[in-house]
ZAMARGU-4260 file (C-alpha; in steps of 0.2 Angstrom, whole numbers, plus 5000, padded with zeros to 4 digits):
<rodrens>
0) 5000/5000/5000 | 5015/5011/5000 | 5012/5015/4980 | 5002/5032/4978 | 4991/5024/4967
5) 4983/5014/4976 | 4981/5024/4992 | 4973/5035/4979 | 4962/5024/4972 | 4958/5016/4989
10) 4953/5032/4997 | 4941/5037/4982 | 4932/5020/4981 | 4929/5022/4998 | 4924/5039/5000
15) 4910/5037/4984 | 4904/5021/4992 | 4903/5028/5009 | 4894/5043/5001 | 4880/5032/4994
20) 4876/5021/5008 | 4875/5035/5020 | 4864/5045/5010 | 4853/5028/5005 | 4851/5026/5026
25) 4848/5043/5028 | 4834/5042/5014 | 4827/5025/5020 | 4825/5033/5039 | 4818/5050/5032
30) 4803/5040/5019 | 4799/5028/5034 | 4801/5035/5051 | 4788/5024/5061 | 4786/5008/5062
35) 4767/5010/5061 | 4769/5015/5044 | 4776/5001/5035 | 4765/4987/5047 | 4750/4996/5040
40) 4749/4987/5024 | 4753/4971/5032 | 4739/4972/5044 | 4727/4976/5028 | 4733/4960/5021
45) 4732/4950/5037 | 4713/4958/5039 | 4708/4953/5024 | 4714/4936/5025 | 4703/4934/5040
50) 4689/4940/5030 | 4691/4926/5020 | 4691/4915/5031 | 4677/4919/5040 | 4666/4919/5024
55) 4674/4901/5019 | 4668/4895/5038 | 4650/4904/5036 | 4648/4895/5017 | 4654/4878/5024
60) 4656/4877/5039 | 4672/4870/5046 | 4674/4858/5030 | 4675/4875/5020 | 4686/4884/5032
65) 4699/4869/5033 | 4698/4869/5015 | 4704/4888/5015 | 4718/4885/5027 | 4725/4870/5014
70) 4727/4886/5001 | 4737/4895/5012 | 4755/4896/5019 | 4752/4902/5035 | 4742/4890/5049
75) 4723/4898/5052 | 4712/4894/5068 | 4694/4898/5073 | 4694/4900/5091 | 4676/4905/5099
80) 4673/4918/5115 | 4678/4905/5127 | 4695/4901/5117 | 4692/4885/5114 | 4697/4879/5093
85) 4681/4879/5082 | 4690/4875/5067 | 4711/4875/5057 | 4724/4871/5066 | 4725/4864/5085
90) 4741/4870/5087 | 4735/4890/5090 | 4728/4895/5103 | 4721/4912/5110 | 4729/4921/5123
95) 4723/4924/5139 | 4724/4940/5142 | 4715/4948/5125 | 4698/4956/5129 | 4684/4951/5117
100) 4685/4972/5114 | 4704/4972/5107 | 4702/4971/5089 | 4720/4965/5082 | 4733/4958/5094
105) 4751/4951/5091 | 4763/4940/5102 | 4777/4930/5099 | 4777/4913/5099 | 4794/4904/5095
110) 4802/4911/5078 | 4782/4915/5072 | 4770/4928/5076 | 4753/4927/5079 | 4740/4939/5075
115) 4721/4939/5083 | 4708/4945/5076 | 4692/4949/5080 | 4677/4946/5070 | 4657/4940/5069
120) 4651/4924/5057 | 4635/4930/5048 | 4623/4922/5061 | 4632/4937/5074 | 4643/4926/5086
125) 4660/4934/5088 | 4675/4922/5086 | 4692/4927/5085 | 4704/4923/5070 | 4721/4914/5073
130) 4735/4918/5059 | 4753/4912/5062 | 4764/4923/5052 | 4783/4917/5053 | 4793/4931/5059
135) 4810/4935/5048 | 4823/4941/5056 | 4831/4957/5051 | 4845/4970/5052 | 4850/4986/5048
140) 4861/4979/5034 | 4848/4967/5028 | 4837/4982/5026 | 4849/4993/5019 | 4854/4979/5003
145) 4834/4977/5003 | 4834/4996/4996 | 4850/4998/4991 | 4851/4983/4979 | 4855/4984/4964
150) 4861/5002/4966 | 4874/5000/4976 | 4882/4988/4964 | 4881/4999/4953 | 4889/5014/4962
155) 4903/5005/4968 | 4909/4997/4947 | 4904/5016/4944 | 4913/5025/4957 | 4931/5011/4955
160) 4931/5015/4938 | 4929/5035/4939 | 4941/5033/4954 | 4952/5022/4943 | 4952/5033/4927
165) 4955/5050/4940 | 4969/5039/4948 | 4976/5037/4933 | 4977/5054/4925 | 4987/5059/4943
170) 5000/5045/4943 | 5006/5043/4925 | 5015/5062/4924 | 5022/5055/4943 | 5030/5038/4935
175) 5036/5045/4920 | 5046/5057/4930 | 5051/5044/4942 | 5058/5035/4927 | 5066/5049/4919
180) 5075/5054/4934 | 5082/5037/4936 | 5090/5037/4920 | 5097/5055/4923 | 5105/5047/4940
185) 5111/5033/4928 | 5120/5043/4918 | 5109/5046/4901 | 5109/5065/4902 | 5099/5065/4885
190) 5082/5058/4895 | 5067/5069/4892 | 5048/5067/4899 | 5037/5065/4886 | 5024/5078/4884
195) 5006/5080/4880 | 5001/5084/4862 | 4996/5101/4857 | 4978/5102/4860 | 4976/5086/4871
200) 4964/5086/4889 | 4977/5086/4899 | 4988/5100/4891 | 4995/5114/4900 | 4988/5108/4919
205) 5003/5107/4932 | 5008/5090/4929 | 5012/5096/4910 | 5022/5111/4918 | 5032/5098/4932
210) 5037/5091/4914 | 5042/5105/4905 | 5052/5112/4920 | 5062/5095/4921 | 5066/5095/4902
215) 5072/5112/4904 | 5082/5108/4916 | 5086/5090/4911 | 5095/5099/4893 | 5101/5114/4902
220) 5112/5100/4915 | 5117/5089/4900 | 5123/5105/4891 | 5135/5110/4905 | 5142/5093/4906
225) 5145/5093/4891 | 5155/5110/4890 | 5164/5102/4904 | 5170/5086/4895 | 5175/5096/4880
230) 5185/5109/4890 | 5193/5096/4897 | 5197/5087/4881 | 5202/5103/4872 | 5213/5107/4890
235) 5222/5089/4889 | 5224/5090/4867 | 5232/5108/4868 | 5245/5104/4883 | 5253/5089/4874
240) 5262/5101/4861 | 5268/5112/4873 | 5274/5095/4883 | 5284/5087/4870 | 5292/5103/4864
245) 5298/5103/4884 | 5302/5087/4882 | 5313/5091/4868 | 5319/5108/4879 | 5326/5097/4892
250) 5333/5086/4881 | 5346/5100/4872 | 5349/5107/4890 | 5354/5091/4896 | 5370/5094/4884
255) 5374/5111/4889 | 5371/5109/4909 | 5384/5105/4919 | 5385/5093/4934 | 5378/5104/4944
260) 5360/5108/4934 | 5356/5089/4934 | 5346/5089/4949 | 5334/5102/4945 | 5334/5096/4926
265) 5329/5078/4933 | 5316/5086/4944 | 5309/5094/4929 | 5308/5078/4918 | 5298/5069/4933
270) 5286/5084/4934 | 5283/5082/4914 | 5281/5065/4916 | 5267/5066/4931 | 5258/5079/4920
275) 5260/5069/4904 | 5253/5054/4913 | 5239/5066/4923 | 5234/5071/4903 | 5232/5055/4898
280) 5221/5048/4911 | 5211/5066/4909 | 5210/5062/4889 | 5205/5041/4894 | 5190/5046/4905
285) 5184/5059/4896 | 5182/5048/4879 | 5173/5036/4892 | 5163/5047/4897 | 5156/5052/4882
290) 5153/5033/4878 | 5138/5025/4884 | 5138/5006/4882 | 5148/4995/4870 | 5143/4983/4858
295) 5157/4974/4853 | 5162/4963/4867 | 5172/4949/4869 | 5174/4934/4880 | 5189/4933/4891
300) 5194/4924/4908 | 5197/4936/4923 | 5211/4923/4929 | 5220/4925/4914 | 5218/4943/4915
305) 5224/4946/4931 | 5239/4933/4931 | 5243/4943/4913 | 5245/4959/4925 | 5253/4951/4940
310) 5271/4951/4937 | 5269/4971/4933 | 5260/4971/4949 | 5272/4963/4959 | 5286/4972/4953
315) 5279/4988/4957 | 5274/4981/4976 | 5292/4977/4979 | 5299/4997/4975 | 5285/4997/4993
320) 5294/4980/5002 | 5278/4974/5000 | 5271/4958/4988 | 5259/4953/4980 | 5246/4937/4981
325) 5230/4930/4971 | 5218/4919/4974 | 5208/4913/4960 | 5193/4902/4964 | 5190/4901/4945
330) 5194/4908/4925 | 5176/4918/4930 | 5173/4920/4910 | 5165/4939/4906 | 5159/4948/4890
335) 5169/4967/4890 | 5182/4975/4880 | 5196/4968/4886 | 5208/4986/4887 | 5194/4991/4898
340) 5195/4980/4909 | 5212/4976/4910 | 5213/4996/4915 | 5199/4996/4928 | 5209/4981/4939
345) 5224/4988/4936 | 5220/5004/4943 | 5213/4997/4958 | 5225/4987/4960 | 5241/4999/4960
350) 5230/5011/4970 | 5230/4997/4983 | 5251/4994/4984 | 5252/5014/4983 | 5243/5014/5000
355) 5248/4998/5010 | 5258/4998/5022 | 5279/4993/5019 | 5278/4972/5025 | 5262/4969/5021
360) 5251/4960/5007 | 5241/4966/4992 | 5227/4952/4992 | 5218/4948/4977 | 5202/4936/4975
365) 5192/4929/4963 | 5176/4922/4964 | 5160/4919/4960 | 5143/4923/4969 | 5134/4906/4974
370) 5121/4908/4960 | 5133/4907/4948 | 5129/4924/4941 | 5143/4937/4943 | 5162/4938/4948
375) 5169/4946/4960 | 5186/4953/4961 | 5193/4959/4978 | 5207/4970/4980 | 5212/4972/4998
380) 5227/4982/5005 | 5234/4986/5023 | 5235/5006/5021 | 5227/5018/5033 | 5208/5015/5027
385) 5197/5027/5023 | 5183/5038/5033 | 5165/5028/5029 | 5157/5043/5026 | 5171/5044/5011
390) 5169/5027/5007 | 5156/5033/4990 | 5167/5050/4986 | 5185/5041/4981 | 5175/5036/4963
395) 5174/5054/4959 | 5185/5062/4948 | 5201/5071/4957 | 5195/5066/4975 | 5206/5060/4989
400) 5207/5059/5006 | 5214/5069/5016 | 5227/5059/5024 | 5233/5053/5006 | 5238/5073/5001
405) 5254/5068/5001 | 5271/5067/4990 | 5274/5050/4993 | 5258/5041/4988 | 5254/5054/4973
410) 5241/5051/4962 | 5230/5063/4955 | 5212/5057/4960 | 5208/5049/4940 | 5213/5030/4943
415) 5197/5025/4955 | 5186/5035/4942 | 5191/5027/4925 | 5188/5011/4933 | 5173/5015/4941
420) 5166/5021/4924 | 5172/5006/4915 | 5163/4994/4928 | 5148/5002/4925 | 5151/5003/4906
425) 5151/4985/4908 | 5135/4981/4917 | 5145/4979/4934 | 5147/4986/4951 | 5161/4993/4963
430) 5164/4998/4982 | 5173/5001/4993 | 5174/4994/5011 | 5185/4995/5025 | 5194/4978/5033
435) 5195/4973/5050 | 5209/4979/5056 | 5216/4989/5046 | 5217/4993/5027 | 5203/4994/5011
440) 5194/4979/5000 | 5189/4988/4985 | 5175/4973/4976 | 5173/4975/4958 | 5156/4962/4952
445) 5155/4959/4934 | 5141/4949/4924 | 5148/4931/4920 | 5145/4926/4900 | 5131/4917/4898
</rodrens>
């Protein structure tokens, strides 16, 4: 009951059905207010009943009386002035306590009621009428369906299906929004709400304007982003010249420079080299970026991939007195491009020796899930860990924590990023998490092949 369209659609139904019940009661109790009222045709019927009984028993006697009685449902007796049965059935009998000046009396007898009524054969004796009447019983409600029926029926299909179409009209703009802005947060900045035709119903009402204002501002957000992404491309494409005609600078003043300008000139060629990498991993998730799936994937083994970059690995931990171990559970086959994903594990993974601690282990472990539907890689390190409430924020683009500002871990913030896009790319997931005592597992969980 949580959906809005339901607790609309509840609370409609309800209310029109309400409505009509109420004012069906309040009409029934407003046309019949006393009781008298509705008896009076039933003691016109009953009166001449016993009319026609008595003229039976003053025709025939008791043969013509009894002969009456057989055409009826209801048992009839013919009691005379002392009470004792003239004719009908034995089982009536008069009450005591009726005066022979009482016209019509009632009492209950069991589930039936029966009537007395008094009356004179043609000769001029009285004799009082017995008529059993078998008393229903009844409720409020019974009443109520007895007058309601079929209306009700009909305003309740009526009412659902008005309460359905109004329902309807409400919740549609709402899902379509919901959808929209889901695929926004996905990614897929060209989403737009579809919008009513000019001249429909429902043109121009707010639901229409909630729309428009989220198209707006759907195109005005993918616009800036996409100034952003070419900025940045344009940026990382007009720095490379001047970088390689530095590179050639250093180069000739290498052979001029004496002993002592060596330091300062190999400080210089590191600094190119950091910006010349920094530009190429601007340049890589910028172009993935502006991607947004693939279709020509290939089949490859995560084992194979990540023995293929082990050795690199290893010899990288080692500049960190630190190793290196795997733990492959099995080849855990996936569709990608294979570039890609080479580069989103390897990322992570040197992001995990840069931040271990000297002595300790970079653990790495494939697996897959117990349904036998993705692989998970799992890159744990010893470092210092991360604050949890950072935990989401290292995936962003030029983001580090605060105690990893440093010269000696480096980094610029751009590795965690391209392989966080190129998971996704890839139909997969990554987090990060901190260990038990100390240090970071960063899962990557790809789609097996089918």
């Amino acid at each position: 009951m949580r959906s809005l369209f339901f607790k609309i659609f509840i609370i409609f139904w309800i209310a029109q059905s309400l409505i009509f019940v109420i004012t069906t009661a309040l009409i029934v109790a407003h046309r019949f207010p006393h009781p008298a009222s509705i008896l009076d045709p039933a003691f016109t019927s009953l009166r001449k009943e016993a009319t026609q009984a008595m003229n039976a028993f003053d025709t025939g006697g008791c043969g013509g009386f009894n002969a009456f009685v057989q055409k009826r449902w209801e048992p009839l007796a013919l009691i005379d002035e002392s009470g004792k049965t003239v004719c009908g059935s034995a089982t009536l009998s008069a009450p005591a306590q009726v005066s022979s000046a009482e016209e019509i009396y009632g009492r209950q007898v069991g589930s039936d009621t029966v009537w007395t009524f008094s009356t004179a054969s043609a000769s001029g004796q009285r004799y009082r009428i017995l008529i059993a009447v078998h008393r229903e019983q009844h409720t409020w409600y019974g009443d109520l369906m007895r007058f309601a029926f079929p209306q009700l029926l009909v305003a309740i299909f009526v009412g659902g299906l008005t309460t359905f179409v109004l329902v309807m009209i409400f919740t549609r703009p709402v899902i379509r929004l919901r959808k929209a802005a889901r695929e926004m947060a996905q990614g897929k900045l060209g989403t737009r709400v579809k919008e009513a035709k000019r001249g429909a119903v429902l043109k121009g009402d707010e639901f229409e304007a909630l729309a428009h204002d989220f198209n707006h501002m759907a195109e005005r957000l993918e616009w800036l982003v996409n100034a952003q992404k070419l900025l940045l491309r344009d940026v990382s494409h007009e720095l490379r010249s001047p970088l390689a005609r530095l590179s050639v600078a250093l180069e000739l003043s290498r052979e001029d420079a004496d002993a002592t300008m060596s330091t300062h000139l190999n400080r210089i060629q590191r600094e190119t080299e950091r910006l010349n990498q920094l530009i190429g991993q601007l340049l890589t998730l910028s172009s993935m970026e502006a991607v947004e799936d693939f279709h020509r994937f290939e089949k490859m083994a995560l084992k194979e991939l990540l023995a293929e970059m082990l050795p690199d690995a290893e010899y990288e931990a080692q500049q960190r007195d630190a190793s290196v171990i795997l733990h492959a559970d099995c080849d855990c086959v996936v569709e990608g491009q294979r570039e890609l994903v080479y580069r989103a594990l390897e990322n992570v993974i040197r992001n995990a020796i840069r931040y271990t601690e000297a002595g300790t282990e970079v653990e790495i472990t494939l697996k897959r899930d117990a349904a036998g539907r993705m692989a998970h890689v799992e890159v744990s390190d010893r470092g210092p860990g991360i604050p949890e409430a950072e935990l989401e924020s290292i995936f962003r683009p030029f983001y580090r924590v605060d105690a990893a500002r440093s010269a000696q871990t480096g980094g610029f913030g751009v590795g965690l990023a391209i392989a966080e896009r190129a998971v996704k790319l890839h139909n997969g997931q990554i987090r990060a998490e901190n260990r038990a005592g100390g240090g970071t597992t960063i899962r990557i969980s790809l789609p097996l092949a089918v």
